[in-house]
N, C-alpha and C positions, 0 to 999 in steps of 0.2 A: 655492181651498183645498179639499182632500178630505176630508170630513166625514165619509166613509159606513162605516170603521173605527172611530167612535169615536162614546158616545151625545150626542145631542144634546138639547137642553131649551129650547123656548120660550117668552121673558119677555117685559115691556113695558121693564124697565130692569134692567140688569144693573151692579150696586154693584160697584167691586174694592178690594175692604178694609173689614173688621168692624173698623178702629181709631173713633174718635168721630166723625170727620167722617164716615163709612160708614154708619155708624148714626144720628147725627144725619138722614140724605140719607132714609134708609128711613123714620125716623117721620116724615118730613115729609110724603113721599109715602104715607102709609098713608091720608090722605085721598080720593086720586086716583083710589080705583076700579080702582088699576094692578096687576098680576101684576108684584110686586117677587124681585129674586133678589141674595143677596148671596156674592160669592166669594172667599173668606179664605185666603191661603195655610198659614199658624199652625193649630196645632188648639185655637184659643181666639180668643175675640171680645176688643177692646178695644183692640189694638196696643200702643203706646206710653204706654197708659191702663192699665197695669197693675199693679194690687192685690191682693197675693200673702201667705195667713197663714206666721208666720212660726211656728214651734214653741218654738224657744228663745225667744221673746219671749210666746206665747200671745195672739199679737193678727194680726193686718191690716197690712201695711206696704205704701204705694208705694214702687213700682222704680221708677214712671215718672212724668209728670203728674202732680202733685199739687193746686196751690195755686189758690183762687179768688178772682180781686181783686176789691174792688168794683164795678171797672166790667164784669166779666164779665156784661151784660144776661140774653144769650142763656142762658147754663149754669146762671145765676143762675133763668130764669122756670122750666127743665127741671126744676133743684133741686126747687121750687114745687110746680108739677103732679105729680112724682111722690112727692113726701110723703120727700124725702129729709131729713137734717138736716144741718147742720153746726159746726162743733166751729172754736177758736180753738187754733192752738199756743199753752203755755202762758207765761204772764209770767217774766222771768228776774231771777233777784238777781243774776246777773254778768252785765253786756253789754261784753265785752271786742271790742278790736281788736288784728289781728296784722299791722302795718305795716315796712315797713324796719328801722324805730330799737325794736322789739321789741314784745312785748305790751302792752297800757297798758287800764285800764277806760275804754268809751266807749260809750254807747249809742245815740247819733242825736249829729250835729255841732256843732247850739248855733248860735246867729246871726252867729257869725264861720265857721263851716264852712258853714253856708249859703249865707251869701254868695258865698264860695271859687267853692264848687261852679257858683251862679250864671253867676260871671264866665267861670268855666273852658268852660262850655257857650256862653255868651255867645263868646270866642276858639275855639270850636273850629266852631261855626257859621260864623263868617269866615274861617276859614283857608282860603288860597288850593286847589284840589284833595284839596277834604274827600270831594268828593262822589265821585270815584273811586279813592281810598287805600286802606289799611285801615289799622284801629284805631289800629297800633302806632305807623307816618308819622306818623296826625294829633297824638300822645300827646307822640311825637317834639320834634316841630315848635311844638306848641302855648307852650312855655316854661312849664310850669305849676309850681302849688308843688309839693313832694314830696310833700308829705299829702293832697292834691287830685290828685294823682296817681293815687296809692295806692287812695287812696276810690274812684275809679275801675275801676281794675284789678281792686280786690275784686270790685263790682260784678260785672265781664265775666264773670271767674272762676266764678262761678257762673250765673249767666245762659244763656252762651253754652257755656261748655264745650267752647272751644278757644281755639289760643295767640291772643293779641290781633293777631298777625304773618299771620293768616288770616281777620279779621273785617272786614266793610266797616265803614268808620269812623262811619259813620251809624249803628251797633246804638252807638256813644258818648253819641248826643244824646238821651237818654230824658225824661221830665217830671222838672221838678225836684223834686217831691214826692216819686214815688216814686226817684230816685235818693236825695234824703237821707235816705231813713226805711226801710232794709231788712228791719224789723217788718211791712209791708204785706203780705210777704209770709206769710202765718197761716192764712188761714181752709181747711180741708180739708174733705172728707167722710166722715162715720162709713158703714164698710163702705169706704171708700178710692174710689175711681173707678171700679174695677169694679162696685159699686153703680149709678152712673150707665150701665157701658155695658149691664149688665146689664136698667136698665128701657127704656133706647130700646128694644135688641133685642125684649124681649118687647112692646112696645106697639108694635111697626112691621108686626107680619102678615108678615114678608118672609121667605123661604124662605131659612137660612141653610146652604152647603156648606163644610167644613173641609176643609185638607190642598188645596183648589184652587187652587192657583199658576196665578194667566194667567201666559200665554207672548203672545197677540198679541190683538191689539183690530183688528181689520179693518172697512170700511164695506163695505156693499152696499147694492144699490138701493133696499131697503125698509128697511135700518139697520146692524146691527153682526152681526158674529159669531165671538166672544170665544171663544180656544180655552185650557184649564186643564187641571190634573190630574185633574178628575171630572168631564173631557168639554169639550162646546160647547155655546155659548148663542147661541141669536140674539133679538135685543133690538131694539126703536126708538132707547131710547138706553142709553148707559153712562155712569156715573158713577164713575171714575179716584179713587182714593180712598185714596191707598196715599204711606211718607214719597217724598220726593225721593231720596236716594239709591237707593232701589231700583225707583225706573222704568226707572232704564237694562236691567233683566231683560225689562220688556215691550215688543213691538215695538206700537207706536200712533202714528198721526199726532201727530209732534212739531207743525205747525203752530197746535194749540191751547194753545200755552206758549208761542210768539213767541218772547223772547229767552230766555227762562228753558230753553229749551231745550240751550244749551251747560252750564249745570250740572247736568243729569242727567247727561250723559256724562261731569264731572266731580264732581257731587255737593259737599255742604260739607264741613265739617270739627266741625260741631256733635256734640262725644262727651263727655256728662256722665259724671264718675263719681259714682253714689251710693250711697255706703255706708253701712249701719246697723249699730248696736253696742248691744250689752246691756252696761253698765257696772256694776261696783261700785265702792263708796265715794264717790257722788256722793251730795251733801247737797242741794245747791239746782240750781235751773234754768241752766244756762248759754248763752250764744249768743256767738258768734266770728263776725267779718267779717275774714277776711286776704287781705291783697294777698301773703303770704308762706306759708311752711308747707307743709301736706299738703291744706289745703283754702283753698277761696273764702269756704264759710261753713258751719259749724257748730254744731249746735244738741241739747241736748236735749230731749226729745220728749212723756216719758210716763213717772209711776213705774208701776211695775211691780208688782203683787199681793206678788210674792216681795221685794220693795224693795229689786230691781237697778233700773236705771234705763235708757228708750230712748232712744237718739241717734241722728243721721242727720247725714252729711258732705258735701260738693259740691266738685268742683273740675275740671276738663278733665282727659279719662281721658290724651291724653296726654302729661301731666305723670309721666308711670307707674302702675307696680301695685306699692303701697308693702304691705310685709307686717305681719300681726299686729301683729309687734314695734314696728314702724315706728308704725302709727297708735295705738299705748300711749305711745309715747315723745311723739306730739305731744301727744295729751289729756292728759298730764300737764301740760304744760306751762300747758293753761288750767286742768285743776281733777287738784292735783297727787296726793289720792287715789285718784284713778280708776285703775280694771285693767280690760281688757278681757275680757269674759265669752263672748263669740259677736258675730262678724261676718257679714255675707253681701249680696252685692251683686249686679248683674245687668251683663251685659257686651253693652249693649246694641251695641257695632261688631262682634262678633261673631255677632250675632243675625240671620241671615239676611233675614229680613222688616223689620228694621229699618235698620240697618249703621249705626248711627248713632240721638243723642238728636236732643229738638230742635234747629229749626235755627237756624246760625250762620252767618248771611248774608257769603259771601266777598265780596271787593270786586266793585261794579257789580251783586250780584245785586237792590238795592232797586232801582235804574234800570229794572232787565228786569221785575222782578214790578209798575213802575208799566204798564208799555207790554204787558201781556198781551191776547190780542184776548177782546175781549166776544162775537162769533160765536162759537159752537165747532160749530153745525150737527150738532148732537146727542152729541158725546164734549165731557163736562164735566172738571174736575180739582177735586179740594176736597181740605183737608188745611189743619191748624197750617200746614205747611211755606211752602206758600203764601199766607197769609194777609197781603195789605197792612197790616191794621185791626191783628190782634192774634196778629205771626209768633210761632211758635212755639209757642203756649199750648195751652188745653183750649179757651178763648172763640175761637180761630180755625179751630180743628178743627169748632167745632160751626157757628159762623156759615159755614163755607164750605160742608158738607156741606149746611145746609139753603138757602144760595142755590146751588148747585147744581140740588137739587132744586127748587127756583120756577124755574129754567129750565128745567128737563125739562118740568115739568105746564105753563109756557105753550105753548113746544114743540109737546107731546102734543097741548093742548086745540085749536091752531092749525092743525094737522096733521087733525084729525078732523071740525073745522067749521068752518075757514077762516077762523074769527075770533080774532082776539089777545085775549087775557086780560088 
């Protein structure tokens, strides 16, 4: 490669993507003593972690990641150490559901939907070619009841953020707690997630470049040298940090993705839509689970100073781009005052850096992401997208970025004095 057109800058490890798992990787390594360098394509840190004020609303909205479970360990101790806080979505006086047989109040299923639920995971764990189908086969095939169907589909609906006809049937099999209880989903951060990416960045020391699109990840004899929009880097190691859909941009040894490597050149099909709305004439809290509709699941949010009300909508973007009108006419139907005041949402497949929400593992992509090599011989990958423990989320974004990073620094440390860490 000829370098000598264009400037060059030398690192110890060269980060690609300021999204959480990027940033996670950097404050990991700010321990290391290392010369960190991180290269963002976007002129903004956070990627898919993003917390954007809204004006019509006079507050902070997620476009993207939002939600922290309790078992988020990892995001959870970040929380901690940086003196963040966090806030519950608020209790609702209507918990409706938008099923087949039309709207009905329901807020969690009761000991007879539980059970449902049970048996239904229970039959779809045995069905013959679970493990290489998707979603829709196994839903198919399964002979379930329609409401336990349904419950399901809501589920995906939002979750996955595409048709169930493009989903490995294994994103079906979730804990049975949190499939029956879609309240778990609640706890946010005040300041939104940009908060969060905002304090790794400054507490990582790492040298952050914007507008730097890598184009290729090459080895050389002593390590990498990653060529971008603000030039070249050479590096010991890299840390690949960027969603799955837009790898297939950078040229890198696919051999450190094994199988996961044919869905980069095809990418998933994981495309949330989420929409936000300033309502009027909303009195009390509302929240929607539909397997039917405009959305997967719907919620208000937050009264408002001016006592409009905020709401936020989910559902696979392609199901459409339903207009104004359009999502008036459903909110009526759960809270039959409501007018919509201001909408605005973010078009994440059209977002170059992203092409896509989280991910929605097509068929056979959990097979490939179990069989990934543990070698990677200094080019790591971290990212939600790839996360066995916890795809898709903010806790697999940060947990990869920071075991990323603990294999760079043994790496490094082994590399320098010949003894493993």
């Amino acid at each position: 490669m000829n370098t000598q057109q264009i400037p060059v800058r030398d690192t110890d490890v060269l980060i690609v993507g300021a999204g959480l798992a990027g940033l996670a990787a950097a404050h990991r390594l700010r321990s290391g003593g290392l010369r960190v360098d991180i290269a963002e394509a976007s002129d903004r840190i956070g990627g898919r972690a993003f917390g954007w004020f809204w004006p019509e609303a006079g507050r902070m909205i997620e476009l993207g990641g939002t939600w922290i479970l309790p078992g988020f360990r990892e995001v959870r101790a970040l929380v901690e150490e940086f003196g963040l806080e966090l806030f519950d979505s608020p209790d609702t006086a209507a918990s409706l559901v938008h099923f087949r047989d039309g709207v009905a109040p329901m807020a969690t299923p009761g000991e007879d939907g539980v059970r449902g639920l049970e048996m239904a995971l229970q039959t779809l764990r045995e069905l013959p070619g679970t493990t290489a189908g998707t979603a829709a086969d196994a839903l198919g095939r399964a002979g379930l009841d329609p409401w336990v169907h349904d419950w399901m589909t809501a589920t995906q609906r939002y979750l996955a953020g595409a048709p169930l006809t493009d989903i490995d049937a294994r994103h079906l099999l979730l804990d049975l707690d949190e499939l029956a209880d879609p309240e778990h989903y609640k706890a946010q951060l005040h300041g939104t997630t940009a908060a969060l990416a905002a304090a790794l960045f400054g507490a990582s020391g790492a040298a952050l470049h914007l507008d730097a699109a890598v184009t290729t990840v090459e080895r050389t004899a002593t390590g990498f040298i990653t060529t971008s929009g603000v030039g070249a880097f050479t590096s010991i190691a890299v840390i690949l940090a960027v969603p799955l859909n837009t790898m297939a941009t950078i040229d890198f040894d696919h051999t450190v993705l094994g199988g996961v490597s044919p869905f980069v050149r095809d990418g998933h099909p994981g495309a949330s839509r989420k929409d936000w709305f300033v309502l009027d004439g909303v009195v009390e809290h509302c929240r929607v689970f539909a397997s039917e509709g405009l959305f997967g699941y719907f919620r208000t949010e937050r009264r408002l100073k001016d006592g409009g009300m905020l709401a936020v909508g989910l559902a696979p973007a392609a199901e459409g781009k339903p207009t104004v009108d359009d999502f008036e006419e459903q909110i009526r139907e759960y809270i039959p005052s409501a007018t919509v005041r201001a909408h605005t949402s973010h078009d994440w497949e059209a977002d170059a850096w992203a092409r896509g929400t989280w991910i929605a593992p097509p068929a056979g992509f959990y097979d490939a992401l179990a069989g990934m090599p543990a070698d990677s011989a200094g080019l790591h990958v971290a990212g939600g997208d790839l996360s066995a423990d916890f795809p898709g989320t903010l806790e697999g974004a940060v947990a990869t970025g920071r075991r990323a990073a603990e294999s760079v620094l043994h790496t490094i440390h082994y590399q320098k004095t010949g003894v493993r860490s």
